[in-house]
N, C-alpha and C positions, 0 to 999 in steps of 0.2 A: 439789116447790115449785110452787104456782099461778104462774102470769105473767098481769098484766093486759092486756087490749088497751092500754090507754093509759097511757103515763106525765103527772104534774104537772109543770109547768115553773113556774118561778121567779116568776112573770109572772102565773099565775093561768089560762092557757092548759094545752090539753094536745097531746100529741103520738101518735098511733099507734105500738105500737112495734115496726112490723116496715111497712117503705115498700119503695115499688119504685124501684130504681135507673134512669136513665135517660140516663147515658153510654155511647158505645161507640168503641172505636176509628175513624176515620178512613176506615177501608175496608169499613161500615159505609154502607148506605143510608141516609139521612136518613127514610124513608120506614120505617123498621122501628122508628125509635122512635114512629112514630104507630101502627103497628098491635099494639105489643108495651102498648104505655099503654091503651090502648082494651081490649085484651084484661085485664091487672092489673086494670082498673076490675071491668070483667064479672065479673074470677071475684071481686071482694072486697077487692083493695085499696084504702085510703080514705087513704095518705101516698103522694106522688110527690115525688120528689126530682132537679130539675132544676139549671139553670147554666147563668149566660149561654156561658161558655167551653166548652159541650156543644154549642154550633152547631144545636140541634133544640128550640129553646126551640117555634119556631111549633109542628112537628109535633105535640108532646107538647099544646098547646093548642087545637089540631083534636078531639085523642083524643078530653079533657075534654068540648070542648065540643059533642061529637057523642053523651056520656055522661049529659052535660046534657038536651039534646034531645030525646035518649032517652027519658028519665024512670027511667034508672035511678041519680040520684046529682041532689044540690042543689051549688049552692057550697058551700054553708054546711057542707054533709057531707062535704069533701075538706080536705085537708091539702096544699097546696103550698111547697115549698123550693125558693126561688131565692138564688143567690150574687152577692155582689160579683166582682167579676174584678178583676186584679191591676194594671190600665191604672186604673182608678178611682179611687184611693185618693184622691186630693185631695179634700180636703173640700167643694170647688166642686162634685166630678163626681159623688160617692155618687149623692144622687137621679138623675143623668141616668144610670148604672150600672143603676140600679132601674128606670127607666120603661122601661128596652131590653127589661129583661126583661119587664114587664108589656103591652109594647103585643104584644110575640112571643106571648104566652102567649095575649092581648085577654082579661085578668081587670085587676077592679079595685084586687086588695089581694093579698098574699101572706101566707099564716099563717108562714114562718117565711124572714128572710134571712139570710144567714151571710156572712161577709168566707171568702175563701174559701180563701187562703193569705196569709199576712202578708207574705211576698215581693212587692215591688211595680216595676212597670216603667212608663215613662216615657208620659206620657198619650200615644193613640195607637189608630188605625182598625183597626190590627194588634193580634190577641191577641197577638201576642209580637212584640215592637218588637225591631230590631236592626239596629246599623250598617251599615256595609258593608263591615266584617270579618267580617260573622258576631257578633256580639258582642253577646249583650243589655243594653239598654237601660235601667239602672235606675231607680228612683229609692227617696226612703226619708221619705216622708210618719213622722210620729208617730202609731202606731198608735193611741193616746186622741184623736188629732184626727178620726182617720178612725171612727172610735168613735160621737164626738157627731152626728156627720154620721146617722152608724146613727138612734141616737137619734132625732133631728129626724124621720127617715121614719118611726117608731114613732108620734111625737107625728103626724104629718100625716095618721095613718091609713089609709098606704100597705102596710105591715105589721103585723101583729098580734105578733110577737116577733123579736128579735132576738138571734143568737147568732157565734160563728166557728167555723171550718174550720183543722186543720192547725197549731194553736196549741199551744206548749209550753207546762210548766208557769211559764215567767219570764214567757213573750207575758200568759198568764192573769192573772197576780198583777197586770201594767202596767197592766193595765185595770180590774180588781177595786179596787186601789188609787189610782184617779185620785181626785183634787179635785173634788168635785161629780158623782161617778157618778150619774146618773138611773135607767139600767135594765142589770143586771150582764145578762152574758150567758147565755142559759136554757141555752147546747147547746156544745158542743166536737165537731165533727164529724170521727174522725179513724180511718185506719185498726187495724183488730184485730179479731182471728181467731186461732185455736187456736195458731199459731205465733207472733204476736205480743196477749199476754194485754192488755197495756198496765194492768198490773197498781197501778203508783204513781199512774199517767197518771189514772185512775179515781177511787180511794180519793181525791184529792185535788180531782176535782168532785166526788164526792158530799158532802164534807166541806166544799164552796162552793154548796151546792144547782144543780150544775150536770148536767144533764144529756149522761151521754158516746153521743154515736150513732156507730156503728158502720160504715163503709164496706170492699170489698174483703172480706167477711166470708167469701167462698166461696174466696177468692186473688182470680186474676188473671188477664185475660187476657193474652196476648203483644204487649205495644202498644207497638212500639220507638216511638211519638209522642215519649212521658214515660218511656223507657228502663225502661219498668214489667217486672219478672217474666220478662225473657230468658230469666234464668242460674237460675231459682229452683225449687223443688221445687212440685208440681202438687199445691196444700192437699189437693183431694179424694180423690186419691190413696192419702192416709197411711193405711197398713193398721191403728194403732190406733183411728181413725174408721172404716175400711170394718169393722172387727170390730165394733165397738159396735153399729154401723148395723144389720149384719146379725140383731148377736142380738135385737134389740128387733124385727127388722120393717119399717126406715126407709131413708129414704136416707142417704148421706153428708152432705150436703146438709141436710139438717132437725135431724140431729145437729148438727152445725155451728153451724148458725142457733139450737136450742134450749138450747146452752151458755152462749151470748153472753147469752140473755134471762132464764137462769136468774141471770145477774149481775148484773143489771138495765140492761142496754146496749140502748138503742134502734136493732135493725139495719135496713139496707137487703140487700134483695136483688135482684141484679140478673140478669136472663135476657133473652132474646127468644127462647126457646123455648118454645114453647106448654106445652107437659106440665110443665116446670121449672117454669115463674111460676106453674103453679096447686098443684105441689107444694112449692113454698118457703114456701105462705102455710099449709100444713096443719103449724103445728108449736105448736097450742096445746091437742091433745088427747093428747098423752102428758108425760110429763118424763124428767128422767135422774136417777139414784140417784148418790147420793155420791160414791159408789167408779169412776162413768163421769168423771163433775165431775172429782174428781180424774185419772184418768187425761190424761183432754184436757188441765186445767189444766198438768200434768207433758210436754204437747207443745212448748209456750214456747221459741222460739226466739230472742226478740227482731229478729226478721226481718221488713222489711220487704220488699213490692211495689215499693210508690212510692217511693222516696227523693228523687226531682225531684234527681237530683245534679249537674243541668246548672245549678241557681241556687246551689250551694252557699258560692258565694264573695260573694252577696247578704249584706250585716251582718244581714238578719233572716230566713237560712234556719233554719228550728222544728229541724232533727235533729241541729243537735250535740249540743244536751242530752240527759241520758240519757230524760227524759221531759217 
């Protein structure tokens, strides 16, 4: 099965579909996400995928605009995602949400913004606002209010599309189904990978011309941050992917990445390793045969990395539904 460089979004825009990740845990030079972005660019990638709540929005728009400089890449030729964060939600703050990111980035638009999780906390200086119990800070805006707000910066020509992050199949329908929708959402940006197919999660955007992009595609780092992937099995690891890998020639890695695109899931992959980021992007000159499809698809754990289970008693934590 062919895979295109680019998927169609809803919108009439497109998407590259294979971006470079540019979160990293905490402990984590700021300074690596400038030189790991700058290198992506170099070897060929054309989506980067950023967030205010990645604390490296500047660095990551040094890379760009030293790529720019360069003359090896236009604006016009780059694919930028930036996110709402979770302090924002008020329909007052979206734009000022948005300009954070763009004055970080010093670009004048963003091709794609996402609400980034539907969990919302109390407007605040603080990415994670919290009493002095310890005790986050919530609050529970109407996700179609916070929606239209989206909207408005679409109309203002601040973004070129609009999509969410982290959104179940109910968060999706709330939005799809509002009074007066202007622009549905192009993208669901959600984790999945070999052990979680997120197999209804999909079939149900593709059935809403929604594009599902793919985060965590490789697992996971150890990020007690967001209690991500402690206790969890180490995806690349899994000996029915190291045997596939092997017999074709590949790495664990590009298997990985070429399952997800064989499904039509627009992934990120994420590295700061030199050799990795130029080997995650070479996964569009083989495919895999049925019988690999199948095997991987048969990894399914329903397992997630992230479960964020420190908000779960938030009324719009996405994971108690089954998808």
């Amino acid at each position: 099965m062919s895979v295109s460089l680019h998927a169609s979004l809803n919108d009439g825009n497109r998407i590259p579909v294979i971006g470079f990740g540019t979160y990293a845990p905490e402990t984590y030079p700021k300074s690596k996400a400038e030189e790991a972005t700058e290198l992506a660019i170099k070897v060929g990638y054309r989506h980067i995928d950023g967030a205010y709540m990645y604390r490296n929005e500047a660095e990551v728009g040094r890379a760009v605009h030293k790529k720019i400089t360069d003359g090896t890449i236009r604006r016009e030729d780059l694919f930028l995602t930036g996110k709402l964060w979770c302090t924002f939600h008020r329909p007052n703050l979206v734009q000022n949400g948005l300009q954070r990111s763009l004055e970080a980035l010093n670009v004048k638009y963003l091709d794609l913004f996402l609400i980034h999780v539907p969990v919302e906390f109390q407007p605040s200086e603080d990415l994670l606002p919290v009493d002095k119990d310890g005790k986050y800070l919530y609050s529970n805006t109407d996700l179609r209010e916070t929606w239209e707000a989206m909207e408005q910066c679409k109309d203002a020509g601040l973004v070129k599309s609009i999509g969410v992050s982290n959104f179940n199949r109910r968060q999706l329908e709330l939005i799809l189904k509002k009074p007066g929708l202007k622009y549905k959402p192009v993208c669901n940006q959600v984790e999945c990978h070999v052990y979680l197919n997120q197999e209804k999660l999909l079939k149900f955007c593709k059935e809403n011309d929604i594009v599902l992009v793919a985060y965590s595609v490789l697992g996971s780092s150890r990020d007690v941050t967001f209690r991500i992937a402690v206790d969890c099995p180490v995806l690349l690891e899994d000996p029915v992917l190291n045997d596939i890998a092997q017999r074709i020639g590949r790495t664990p890695a590009q298997v990985a990445l070429r399952y997800l695109l064989q499904r039509g899931i627009v992934v990120l992959a994420k590295s700061y390793t030199k050799h990795r980021i130029k080997e995650n992007l070479q996964v569009f000159d083989f495919q895999l045969e049925e019988k690999d499809m199948n095997s991987l698809y048969a990894l399914n754990k329903n397992m997630r990395y992230g479960k964020m289970p420190m908000w779960e008693d938030h009324p719009k934590y996405p994971f108690h539904d089954e998808y």
